[in-house]
C-alpha positions, 0 to 999 in steps of 0.5 A, a space after each residue: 655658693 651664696 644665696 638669696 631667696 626672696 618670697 614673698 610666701 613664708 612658707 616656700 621661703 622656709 622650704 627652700 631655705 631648709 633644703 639649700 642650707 641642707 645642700 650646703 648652700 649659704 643662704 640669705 632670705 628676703 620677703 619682698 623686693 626692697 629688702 633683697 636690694 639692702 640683702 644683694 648689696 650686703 651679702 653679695 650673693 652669687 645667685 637670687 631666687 626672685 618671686 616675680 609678685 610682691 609687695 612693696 617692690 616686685 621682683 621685676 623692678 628688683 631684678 632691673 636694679 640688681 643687675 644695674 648693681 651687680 651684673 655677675 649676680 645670675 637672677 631666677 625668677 620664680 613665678 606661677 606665670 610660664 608662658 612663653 611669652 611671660 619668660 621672653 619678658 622675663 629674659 628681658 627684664 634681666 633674668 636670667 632663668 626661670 622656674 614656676 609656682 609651684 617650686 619643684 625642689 628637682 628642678 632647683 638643684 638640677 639648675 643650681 647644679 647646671 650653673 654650679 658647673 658651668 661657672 
């Protein structure tokens, strides 16, 4: 499975890069929303780890026009921001998952794993 993880925090992309690729996961990295547009049309992922809050372009914005691109690409905002009515908007906008700040590894590959067997 390929991957892109965009952050805008270096450090929880090093992590989460370190154990994906560890996993066996292909994994590309982006820091902010502009970057995973060029990254999602060149890599082509199969799935996104999008930070909801960056510069440039947030995560929000990226996640409309990727999915305007490349509607098979299933998008997972990773956002400090879980309430109920953060993740409707979220749903909304095009996510299609969430998971919160802090990232919790467990709840990673136990989505990546949900979606790995339900595709």
């Amino acid at each position: 499975m390929k991957i892109l993880l965009v952050d805008d925090d270096k450090d929880i992309l090093e992590i989460l890069s370190y154990n994906l690729k560890n996993e066996g996961y292909q994994i590309e990295t982006a820091r902010d929303g502009v970057i995973a547009l060029e990254k999602a049309i060149i890599f082509i992922p199969d799935l996104i780890l999008l930070d909801v809050m960056m510069p440039n372009m947030d995560g929000i914005q990226a996640c409309e026009i990727i999915k305007d691109l490349h509607t098979g690409i299933q998008l997972i905002a990773l956002t400090a921001n879980v309430m109920a009515h953060d993740i409707e908007k979220y749903k909304q906008t095009g996510f299609d998952h969430c998971l919160g700040k802090p990232v919790n590894l467990q709840e990673v590959y136990a989505l990546l794993q949900q979606l790995l067997t339900h595709s």
